[in-house]
N, C-alpha and C positions, 0 to 999 in steps of 0.2 A: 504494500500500500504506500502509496504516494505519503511521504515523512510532512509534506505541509498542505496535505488536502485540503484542511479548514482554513487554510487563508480566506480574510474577508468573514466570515462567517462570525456570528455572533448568537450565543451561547446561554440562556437558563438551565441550570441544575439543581432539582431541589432535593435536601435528604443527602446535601456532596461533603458533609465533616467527614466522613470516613466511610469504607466500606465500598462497596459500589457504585453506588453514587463517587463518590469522591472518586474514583478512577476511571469514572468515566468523564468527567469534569477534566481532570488532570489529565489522558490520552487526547480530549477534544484541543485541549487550551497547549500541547507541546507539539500538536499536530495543527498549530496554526490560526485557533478559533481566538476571540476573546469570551470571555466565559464569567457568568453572573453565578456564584456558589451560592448556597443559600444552604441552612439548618439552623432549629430552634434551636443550638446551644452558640450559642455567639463569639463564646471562645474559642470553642470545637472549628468553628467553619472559618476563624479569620486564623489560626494556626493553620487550616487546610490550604486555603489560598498562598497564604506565605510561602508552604511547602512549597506550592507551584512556580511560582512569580521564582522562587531562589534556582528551580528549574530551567527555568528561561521560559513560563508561560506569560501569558497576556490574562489577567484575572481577579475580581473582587469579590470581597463576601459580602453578601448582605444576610443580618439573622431576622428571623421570626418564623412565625405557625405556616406552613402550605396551605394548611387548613382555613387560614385566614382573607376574605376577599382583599383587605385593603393591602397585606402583605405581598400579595400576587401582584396587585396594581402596582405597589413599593417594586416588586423587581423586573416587571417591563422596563416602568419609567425609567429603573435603575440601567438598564440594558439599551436601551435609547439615550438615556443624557450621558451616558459614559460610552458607547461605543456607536451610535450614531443609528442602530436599528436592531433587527430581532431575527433571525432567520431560523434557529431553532431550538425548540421546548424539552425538556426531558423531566416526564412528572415522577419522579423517582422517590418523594419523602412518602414511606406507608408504617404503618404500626399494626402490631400482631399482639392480641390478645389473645391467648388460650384462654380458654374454658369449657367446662362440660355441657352440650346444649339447653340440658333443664336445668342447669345452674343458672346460666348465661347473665350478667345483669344487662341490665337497661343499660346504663350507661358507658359500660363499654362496647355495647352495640354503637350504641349512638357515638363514639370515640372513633370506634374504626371507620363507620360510615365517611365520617367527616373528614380524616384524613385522608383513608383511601378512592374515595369518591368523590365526595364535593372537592377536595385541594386539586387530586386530579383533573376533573372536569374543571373548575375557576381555571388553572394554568392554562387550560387547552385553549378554552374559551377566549383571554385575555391575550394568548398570544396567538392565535388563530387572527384576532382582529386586527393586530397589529401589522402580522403578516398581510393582509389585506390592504389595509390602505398605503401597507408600503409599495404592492406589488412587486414581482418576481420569486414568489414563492416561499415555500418553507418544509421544515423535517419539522414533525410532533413524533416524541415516544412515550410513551405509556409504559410501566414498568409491571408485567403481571406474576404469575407464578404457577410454581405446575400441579399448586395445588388449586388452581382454576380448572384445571381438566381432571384430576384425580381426587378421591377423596382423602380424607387425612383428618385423625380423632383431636377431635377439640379445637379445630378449624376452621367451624360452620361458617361462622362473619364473617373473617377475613379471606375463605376460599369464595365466597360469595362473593365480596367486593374486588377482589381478582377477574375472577370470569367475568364480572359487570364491565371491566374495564377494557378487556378484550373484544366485547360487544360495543363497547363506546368507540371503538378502533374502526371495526366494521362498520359503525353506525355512518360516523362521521367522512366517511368517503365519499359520501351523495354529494353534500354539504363541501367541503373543504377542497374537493381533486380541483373544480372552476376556476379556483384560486391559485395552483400549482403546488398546493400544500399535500405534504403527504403524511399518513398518520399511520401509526403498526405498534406494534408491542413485542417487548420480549419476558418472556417467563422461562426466571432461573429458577433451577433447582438446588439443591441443598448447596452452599456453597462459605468456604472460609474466609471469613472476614473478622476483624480484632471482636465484635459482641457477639459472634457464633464460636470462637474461642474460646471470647471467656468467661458466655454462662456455661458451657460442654466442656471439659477438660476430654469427655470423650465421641467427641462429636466426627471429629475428621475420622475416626475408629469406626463408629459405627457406620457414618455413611461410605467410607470406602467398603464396606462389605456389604453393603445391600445396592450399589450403585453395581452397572453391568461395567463401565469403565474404568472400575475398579478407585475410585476417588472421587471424592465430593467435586466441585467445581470452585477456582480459585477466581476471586473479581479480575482478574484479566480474560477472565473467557467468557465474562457477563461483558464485560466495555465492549469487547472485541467483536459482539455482537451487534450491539448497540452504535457501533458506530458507523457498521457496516448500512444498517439500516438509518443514516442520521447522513449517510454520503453520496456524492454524484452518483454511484456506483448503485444506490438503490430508487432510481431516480421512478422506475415502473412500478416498484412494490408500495402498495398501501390497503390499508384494512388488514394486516395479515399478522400474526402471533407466532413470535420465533421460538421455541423450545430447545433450553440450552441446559439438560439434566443428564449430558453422559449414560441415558439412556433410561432413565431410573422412570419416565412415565409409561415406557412402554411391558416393563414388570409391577414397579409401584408396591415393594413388597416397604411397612412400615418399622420406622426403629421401633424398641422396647419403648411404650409410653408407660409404662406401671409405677415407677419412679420418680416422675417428672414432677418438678417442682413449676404449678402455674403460676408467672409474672407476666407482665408486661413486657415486649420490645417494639423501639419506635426505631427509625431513623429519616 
């Protein structure tokens, strides 16, 4: 791949302090883009930007909720008054609540809704328009998971706002291709990153054994994806959902959950 594809290009990432997000921020913005980071922990994301800029990227943080309209609006503008326009979106901030489905509360229902749906749809939405009246198009990604196509225990909401978001991909092709924007998804499967570390000390253990490629997936092979779909290169493909699980949706056998301690994770 062309070392400065995203020349010119200009860049939203939300969910980029660490993890996949952040490397996917950080491949777009060394490969040429300038790139708007964005994560509710503010320290988290303006150390992530740092990391880049000391890279040799082109890149700022702005923090707050994805989940938040005005937040969203905060990182257009942000991507316009500092880089001059918008060309593409990557709605990457989501949070996972586990819980048992008759336990389930209200409110973490209503948590995951909002981040992974509403933040998702305001970004698309906000930068959809943008793209528009800039004209000349644009890349929207949506960030799903494969646990949108497979079941998986204590997963109901958030496999649910997965797959919603894969349908929003599809959706919005009626709507968006007029404008030369293109919209898709990619859903990773189990993959290591520093907070799949280190709530699991045995996580990379178990998913190398039940994955057919014999190991979880490392965030270079979610970016690597993502960016495929985010360049000239996928310039036909829209509406469509990339599955990057080393094979694991097409067995889908699950780790031990009997032991599992339920929290929260956001990013």
């Amino acid at each position: 791949m062309n070392e400065k594809l995203y020349t010119g290009q200009v860049a939203i990432v939300t969910g980029a302090g660490q993890g996949i997000g952040f490397e996917i921020a950080r491949q777009l913005s060394l490969q040429g883009a300038s790139v708007v980071l964005n994560d509710r922990d503010e320290a988290l994301v303006a150390s992530a930007a740092e990391s880049i800029r000391k890279e040799g990227g082109s890149c700022i943080s702005l923090a707050g909720d994805a989940a938040d309209e005005t937040v969203i609006q905060s990182l257009v503008q942000g991507a316009v008054d500092n880089y001059g326009a918008l060309t593409i979106a990557v709605a990457n901030a989501g949070i996972t609540l586990f819980g048992d489905f008759f336990d389930y509360p209200a409110a973490d229902l209503r948590r995951v809704l909002e981040v992974n749906l509403m933040g998702s749809f305001l970004l698309t939405q906000a930068a959809a328009r943008q793209m528009r009246a800039q004209g000349g198009g644009g890349r929207i990604l949506l960030m799903s998971s494969v646990v949108g196509h497979q079941a998986h225990q204590y997963l109901a909401a958030y496999a649910m706002t997965k797959a919603g978001l894969e349908m929003l991909a599809k959706n919005l092709v009626i709507e968006l291709s007029p404008h030369g924007i293109t919209i898709n998804a990619v859903a990773p499967g189990a993959t290591l990153t520093e907070r799949t570390l280190q709530e699991d000390t045995t996580y990379s253990k178990v998913w190398s054994g039940i994955t057919p490629m014999g190991r979880p997936a490392i965030r270079e092979d979610i970016a690597h994806a993502a960016l495929f779909l985010l360049s000239p290169h996928s310039g036909h493909i829209t509406g469509q959902s990339l599955v990057v699980d080393g094979g694991w949706t097409s067995v889908s056998p699950l780790p031990d959950l009997s032991n599992m301690e339920v929290k929260p994770e956001e990013s």
